[in-house]
C-alpha atoms as a printed R data frame, in Angstrom:
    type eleno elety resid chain resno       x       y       z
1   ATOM     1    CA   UNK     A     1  16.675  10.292   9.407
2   ATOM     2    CA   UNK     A     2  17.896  10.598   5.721
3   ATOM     3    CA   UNK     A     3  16.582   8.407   3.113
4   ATOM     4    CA   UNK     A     4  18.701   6.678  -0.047
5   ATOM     5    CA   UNK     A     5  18.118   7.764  -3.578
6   ATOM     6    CA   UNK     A     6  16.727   4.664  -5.603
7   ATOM     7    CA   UNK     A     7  19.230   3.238  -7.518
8   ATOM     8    CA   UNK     A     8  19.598   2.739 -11.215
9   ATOM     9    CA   UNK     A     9  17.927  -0.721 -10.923
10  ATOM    10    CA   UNK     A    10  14.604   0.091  -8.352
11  ATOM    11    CA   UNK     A    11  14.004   3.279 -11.177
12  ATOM    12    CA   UNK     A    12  13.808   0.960 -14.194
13  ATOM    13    CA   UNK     A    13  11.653  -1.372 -12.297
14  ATOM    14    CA   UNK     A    14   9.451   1.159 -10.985
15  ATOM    15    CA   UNK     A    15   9.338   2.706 -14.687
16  ATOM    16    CA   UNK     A    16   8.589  -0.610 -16.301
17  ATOM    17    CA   UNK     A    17   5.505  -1.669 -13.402
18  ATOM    18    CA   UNK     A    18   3.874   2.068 -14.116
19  ATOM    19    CA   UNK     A    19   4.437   1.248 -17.757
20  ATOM    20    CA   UNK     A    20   2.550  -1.857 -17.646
21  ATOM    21    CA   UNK     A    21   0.057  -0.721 -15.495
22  ATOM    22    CA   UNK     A    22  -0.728   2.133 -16.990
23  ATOM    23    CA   UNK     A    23  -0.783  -0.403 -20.731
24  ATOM    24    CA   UNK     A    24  -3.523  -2.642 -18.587
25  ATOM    25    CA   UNK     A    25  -5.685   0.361 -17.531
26  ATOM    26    CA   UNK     A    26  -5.564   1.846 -20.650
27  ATOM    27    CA   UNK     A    27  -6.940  -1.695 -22.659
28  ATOM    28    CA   UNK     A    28  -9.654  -2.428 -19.895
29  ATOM    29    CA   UNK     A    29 -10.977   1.107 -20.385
30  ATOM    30    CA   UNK     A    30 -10.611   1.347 -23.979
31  ATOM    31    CA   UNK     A    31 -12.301  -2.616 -24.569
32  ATOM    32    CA   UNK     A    32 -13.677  -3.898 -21.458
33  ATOM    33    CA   UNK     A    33 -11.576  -5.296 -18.560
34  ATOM    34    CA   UNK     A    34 -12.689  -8.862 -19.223
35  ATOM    35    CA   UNK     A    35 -11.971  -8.529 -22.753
36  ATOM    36    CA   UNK     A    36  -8.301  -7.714 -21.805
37  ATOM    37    CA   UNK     A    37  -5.686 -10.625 -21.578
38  ATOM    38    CA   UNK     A    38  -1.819 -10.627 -20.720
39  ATOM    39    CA   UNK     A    39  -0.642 -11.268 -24.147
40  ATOM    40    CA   UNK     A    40  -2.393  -7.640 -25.074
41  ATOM    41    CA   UNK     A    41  -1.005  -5.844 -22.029
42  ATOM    42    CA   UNK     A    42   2.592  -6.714 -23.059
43  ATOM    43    CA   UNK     A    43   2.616  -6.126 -26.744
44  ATOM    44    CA   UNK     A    44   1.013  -2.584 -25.219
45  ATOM    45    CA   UNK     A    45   3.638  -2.088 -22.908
46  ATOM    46    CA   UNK     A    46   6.219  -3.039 -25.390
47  ATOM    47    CA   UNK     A    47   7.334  -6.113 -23.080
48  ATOM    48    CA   UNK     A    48   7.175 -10.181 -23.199
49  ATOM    49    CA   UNK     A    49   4.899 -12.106 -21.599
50  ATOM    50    CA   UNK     A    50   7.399 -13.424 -19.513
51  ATOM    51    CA   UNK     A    51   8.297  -9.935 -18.663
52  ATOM    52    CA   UNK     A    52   4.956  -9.491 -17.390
53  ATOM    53    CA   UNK     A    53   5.245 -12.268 -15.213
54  ATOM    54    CA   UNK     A    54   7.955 -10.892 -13.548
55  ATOM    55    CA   UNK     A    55   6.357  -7.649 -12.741
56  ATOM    56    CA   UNK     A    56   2.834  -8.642 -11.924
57  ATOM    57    CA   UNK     A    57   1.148 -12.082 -10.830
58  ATOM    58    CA   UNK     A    58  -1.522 -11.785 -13.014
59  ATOM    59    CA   UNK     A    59  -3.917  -9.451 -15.189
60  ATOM    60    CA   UNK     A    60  -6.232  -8.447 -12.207
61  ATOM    61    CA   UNK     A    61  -3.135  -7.077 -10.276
62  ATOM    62    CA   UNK     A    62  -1.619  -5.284 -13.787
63  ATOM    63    CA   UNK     A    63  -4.598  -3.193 -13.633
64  ATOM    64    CA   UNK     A    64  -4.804  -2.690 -10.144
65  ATOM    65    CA   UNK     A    65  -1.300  -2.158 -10.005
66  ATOM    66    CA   UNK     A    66  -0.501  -4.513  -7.290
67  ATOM    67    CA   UNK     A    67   2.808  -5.583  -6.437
68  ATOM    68    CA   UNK     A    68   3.283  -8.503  -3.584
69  ATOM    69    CA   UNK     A    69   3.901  -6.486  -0.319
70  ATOM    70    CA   UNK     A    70   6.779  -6.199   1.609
71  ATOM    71    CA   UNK     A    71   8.440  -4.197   4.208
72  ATOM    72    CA   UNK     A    72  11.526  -2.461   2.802
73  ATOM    73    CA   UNK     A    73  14.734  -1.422   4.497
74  ATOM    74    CA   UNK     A    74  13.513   2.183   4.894
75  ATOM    75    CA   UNK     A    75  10.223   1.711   5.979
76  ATOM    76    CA   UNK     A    76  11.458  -0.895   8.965
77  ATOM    77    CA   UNK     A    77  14.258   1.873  10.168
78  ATOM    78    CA   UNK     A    78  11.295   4.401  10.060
79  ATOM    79    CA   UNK     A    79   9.360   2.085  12.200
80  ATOM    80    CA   UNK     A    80  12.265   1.407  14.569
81  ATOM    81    CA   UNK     A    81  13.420   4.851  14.837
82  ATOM    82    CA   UNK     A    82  11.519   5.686  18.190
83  ATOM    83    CA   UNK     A    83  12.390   9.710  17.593
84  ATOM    84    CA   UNK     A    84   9.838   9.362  15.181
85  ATOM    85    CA   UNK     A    85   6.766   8.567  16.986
86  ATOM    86    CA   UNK     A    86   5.134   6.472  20.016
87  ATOM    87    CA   UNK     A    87   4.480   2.652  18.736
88  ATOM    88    CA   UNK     A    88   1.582   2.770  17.469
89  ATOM    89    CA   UNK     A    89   2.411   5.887  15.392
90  ATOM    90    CA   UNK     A    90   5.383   3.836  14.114
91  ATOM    91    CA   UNK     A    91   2.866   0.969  13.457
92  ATOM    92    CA   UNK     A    92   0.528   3.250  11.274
93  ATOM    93    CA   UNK     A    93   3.239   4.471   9.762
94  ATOM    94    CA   UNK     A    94   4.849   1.176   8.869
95  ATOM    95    CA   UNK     A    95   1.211  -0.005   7.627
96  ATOM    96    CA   UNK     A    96   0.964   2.924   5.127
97  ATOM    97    CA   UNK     A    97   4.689   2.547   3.607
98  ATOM    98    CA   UNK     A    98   3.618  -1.098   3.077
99  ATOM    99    CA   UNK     A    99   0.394  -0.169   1.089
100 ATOM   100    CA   UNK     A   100   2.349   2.203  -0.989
101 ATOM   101    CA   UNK     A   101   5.143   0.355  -1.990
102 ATOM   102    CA   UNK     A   102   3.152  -2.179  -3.309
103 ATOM   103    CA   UNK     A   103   0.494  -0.334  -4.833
104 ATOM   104    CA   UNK     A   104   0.746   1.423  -8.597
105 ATOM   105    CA   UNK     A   105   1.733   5.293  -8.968
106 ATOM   106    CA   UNK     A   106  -1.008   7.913  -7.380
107 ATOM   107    CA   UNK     A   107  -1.752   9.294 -11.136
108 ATOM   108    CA   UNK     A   108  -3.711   6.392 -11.589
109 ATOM   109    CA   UNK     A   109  -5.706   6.484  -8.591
110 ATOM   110    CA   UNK     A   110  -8.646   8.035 -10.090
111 ATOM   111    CA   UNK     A   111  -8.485   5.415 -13.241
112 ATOM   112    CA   UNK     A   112  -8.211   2.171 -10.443
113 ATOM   113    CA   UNK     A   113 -11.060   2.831  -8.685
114 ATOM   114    CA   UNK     A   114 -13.539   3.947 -11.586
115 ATOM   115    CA   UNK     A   115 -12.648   0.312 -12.702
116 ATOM   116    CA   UNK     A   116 -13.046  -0.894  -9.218
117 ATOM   117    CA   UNK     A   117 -16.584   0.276  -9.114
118 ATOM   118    CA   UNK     A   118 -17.352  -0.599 -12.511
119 ATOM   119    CA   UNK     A   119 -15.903  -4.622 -11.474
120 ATOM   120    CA   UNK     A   120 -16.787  -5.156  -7.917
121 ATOM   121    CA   UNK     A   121 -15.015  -8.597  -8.069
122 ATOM   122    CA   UNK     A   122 -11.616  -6.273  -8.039
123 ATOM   123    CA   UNK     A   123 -12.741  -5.516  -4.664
124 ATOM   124    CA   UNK     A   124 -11.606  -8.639  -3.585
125 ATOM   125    CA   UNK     A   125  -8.121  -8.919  -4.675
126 ATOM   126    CA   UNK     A   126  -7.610  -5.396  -3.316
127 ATOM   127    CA   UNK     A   127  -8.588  -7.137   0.066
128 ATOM   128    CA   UNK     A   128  -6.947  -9.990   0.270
129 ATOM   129    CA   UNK     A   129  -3.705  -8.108  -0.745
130 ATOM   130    CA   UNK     A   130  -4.479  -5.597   2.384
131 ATOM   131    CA   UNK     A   131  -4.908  -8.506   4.284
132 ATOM   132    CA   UNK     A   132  -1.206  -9.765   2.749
133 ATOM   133    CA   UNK     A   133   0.186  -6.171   3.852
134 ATOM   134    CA   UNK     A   134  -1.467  -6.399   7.440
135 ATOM   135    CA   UNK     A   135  -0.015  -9.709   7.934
136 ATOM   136    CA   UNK     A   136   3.591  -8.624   7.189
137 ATOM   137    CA   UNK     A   137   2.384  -5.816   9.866
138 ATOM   138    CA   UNK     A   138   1.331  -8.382  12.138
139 ATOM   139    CA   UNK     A   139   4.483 -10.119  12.190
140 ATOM   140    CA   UNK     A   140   6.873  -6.902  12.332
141 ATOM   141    CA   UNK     A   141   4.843  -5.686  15.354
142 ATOM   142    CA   UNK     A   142   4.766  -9.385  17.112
143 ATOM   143    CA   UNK     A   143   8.562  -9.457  17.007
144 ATOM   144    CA   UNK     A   144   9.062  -5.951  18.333
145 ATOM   145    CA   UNK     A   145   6.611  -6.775  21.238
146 ATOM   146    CA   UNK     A   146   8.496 -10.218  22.122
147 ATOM   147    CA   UNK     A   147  11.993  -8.137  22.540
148 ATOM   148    CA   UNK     A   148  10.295  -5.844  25.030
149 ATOM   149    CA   UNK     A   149   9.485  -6.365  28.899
150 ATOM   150    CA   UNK     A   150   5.894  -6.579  28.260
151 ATOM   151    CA   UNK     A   151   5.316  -8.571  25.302
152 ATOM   152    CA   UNK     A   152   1.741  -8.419  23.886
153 ATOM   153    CA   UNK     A   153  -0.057 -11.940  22.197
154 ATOM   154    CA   UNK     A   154   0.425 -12.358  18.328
155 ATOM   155    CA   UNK     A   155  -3.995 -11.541  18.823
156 ATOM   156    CA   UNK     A   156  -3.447  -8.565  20.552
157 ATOM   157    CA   UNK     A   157  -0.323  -7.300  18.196
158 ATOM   158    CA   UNK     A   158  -3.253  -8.387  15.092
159 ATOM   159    CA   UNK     A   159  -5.796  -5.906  17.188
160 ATOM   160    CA   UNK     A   160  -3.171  -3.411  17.197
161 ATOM   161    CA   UNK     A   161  -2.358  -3.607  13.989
162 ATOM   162    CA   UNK     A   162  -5.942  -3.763  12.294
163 ATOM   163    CA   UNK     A   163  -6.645  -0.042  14.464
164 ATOM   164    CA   UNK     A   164  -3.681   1.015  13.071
165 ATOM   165    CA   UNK     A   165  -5.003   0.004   9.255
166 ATOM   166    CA   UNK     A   166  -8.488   1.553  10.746
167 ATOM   167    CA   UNK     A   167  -6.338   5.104  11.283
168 ATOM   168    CA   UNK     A   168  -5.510   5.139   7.220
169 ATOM   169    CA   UNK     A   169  -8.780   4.191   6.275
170 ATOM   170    CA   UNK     A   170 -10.221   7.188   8.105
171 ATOM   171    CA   UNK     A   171  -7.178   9.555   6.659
172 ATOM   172    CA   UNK     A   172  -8.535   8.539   3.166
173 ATOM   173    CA   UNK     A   173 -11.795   9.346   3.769
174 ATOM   174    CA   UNK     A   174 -11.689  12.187   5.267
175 ATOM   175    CA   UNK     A   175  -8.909  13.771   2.850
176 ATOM   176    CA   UNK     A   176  -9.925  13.545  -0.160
177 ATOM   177    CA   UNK     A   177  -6.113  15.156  -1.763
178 ATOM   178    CA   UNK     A   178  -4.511  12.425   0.228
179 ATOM   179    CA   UNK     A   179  -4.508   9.551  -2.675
180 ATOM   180    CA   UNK     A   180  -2.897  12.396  -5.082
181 ATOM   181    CA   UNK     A   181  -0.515  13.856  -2.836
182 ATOM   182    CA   UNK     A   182   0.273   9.618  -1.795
183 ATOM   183    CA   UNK     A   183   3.996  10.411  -2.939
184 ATOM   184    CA   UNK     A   184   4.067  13.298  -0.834
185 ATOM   185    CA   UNK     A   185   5.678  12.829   2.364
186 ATOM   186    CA   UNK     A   186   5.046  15.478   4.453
187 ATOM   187    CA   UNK     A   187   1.659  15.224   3.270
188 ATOM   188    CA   UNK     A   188   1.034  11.950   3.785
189 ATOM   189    CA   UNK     A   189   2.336  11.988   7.484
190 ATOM   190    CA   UNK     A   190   0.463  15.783   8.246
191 ATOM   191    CA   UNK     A   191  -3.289  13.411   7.408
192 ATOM   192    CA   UNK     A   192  -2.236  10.255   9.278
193 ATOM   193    CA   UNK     A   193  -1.068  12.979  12.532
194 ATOM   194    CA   UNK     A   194  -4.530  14.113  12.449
195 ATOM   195    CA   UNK     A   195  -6.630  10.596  12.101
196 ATOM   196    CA   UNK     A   196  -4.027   9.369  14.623
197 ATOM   197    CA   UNK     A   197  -5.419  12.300  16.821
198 ATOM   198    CA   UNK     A   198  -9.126  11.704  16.178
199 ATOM   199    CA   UNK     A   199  -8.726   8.155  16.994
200 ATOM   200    CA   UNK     A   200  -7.157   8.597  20.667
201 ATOM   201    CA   UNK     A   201  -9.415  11.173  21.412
202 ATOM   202    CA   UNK     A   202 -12.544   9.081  20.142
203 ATOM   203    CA   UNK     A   203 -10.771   6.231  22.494
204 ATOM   204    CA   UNK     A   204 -10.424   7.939  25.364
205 ATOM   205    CA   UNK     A   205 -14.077   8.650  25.084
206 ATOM   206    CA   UNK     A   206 -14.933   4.900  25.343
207 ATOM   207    CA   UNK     A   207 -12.060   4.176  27.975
């Protein structure tokens, strides 16, 4: 399946969120993150506020680098391209283009969650916008099901759908390169291959 190039537009956007972004990180670890207000992340990213508000919600999600989720054209033809996978491969793939679309460039992984650990109440807006992402899952998956002979409950889709966010937890964890190489392709489908293996097998197991 061949993918578009981004167009003139989606690379100016995506240079002016990592711009901002990287403005907010670089004030909250310079200062202190509560010490760090819109108004300061904008003159630093050389934008309005009003710019800022159309890039980013709010300071927490500047820093964070959290955009509101969404399921993009790609990512749904990945998911319904069945060469690509069984469904619930599709579904943990679909889960994992969500969370990266909407989540700030991997170079700044390190920097997010240093300032994650240092302000445990970022924790929560990193959940609830998982939560946001799993939801749009949840809804993809619920439709697909309904068109098919043996439709599943929205519950059961949700159950599906929270193993599937289970499956990239685990790659995370247990490949540590994974958050750098996060633009990486190839990369990032080799590590959710293998969790998607460990998690049958450990299923079978309890079958």
């Amino acid at each position: 399946m061949t993918t578009s190039q981004p167009s003139l537009r989606e690379r100016h956007r995506a240079r002016t969120l990592a711009e901002i972004h990287r403005a907010a990180l670089d004030l909250a670890g310079e200062s202190s993150y509560s010490d760090t207000t819109v108004d300061a992340v904008a003159e630093r990213a050389g934008v309005s506020r009003r710019t800022f508000f159309n890039y980013y919600a709010s300071k927490e999600d500047a820093v964070l680098g959290l955009t509101p989720p969404h399921i993009t054209e790609a990512a749904h033809a990945r998911y319904m391209d069945r060469s690509t996978g069984d469904e619930f491969a599709r579904t943990v793939r679909l889960f994992m283009d969500v969370l990266r679309d909407a989540t700030g460039p991997p170079e700044f992984m390190a920097h997010r969650q240093e300032l994650v650990e240092q302000h445990p109440e970022l924790k929560r807006r990193i959940g609830l916008h998982v939560t946001t992402a799993e939801s749009l899952v949840v809804s993809t998956v619920t439709e697909q099901s309904a068109l098919g002979a043996s439709p599943r409950s929205e519950e059961t889709s949700h159950a599906f759908v929270l193993l599937a966010g289970s499956v990239i937890k685990f790659a995370f964890r247990t490949d540590s390169h994974l958050a750098a190489a996060s633009q990486d392709d190839a990369a990032v489908q080799h590590a959710l291959d293998h969790a998607i293996g460990v998690f049958r097998t450990a299923l079978k197991e309890i079958s």
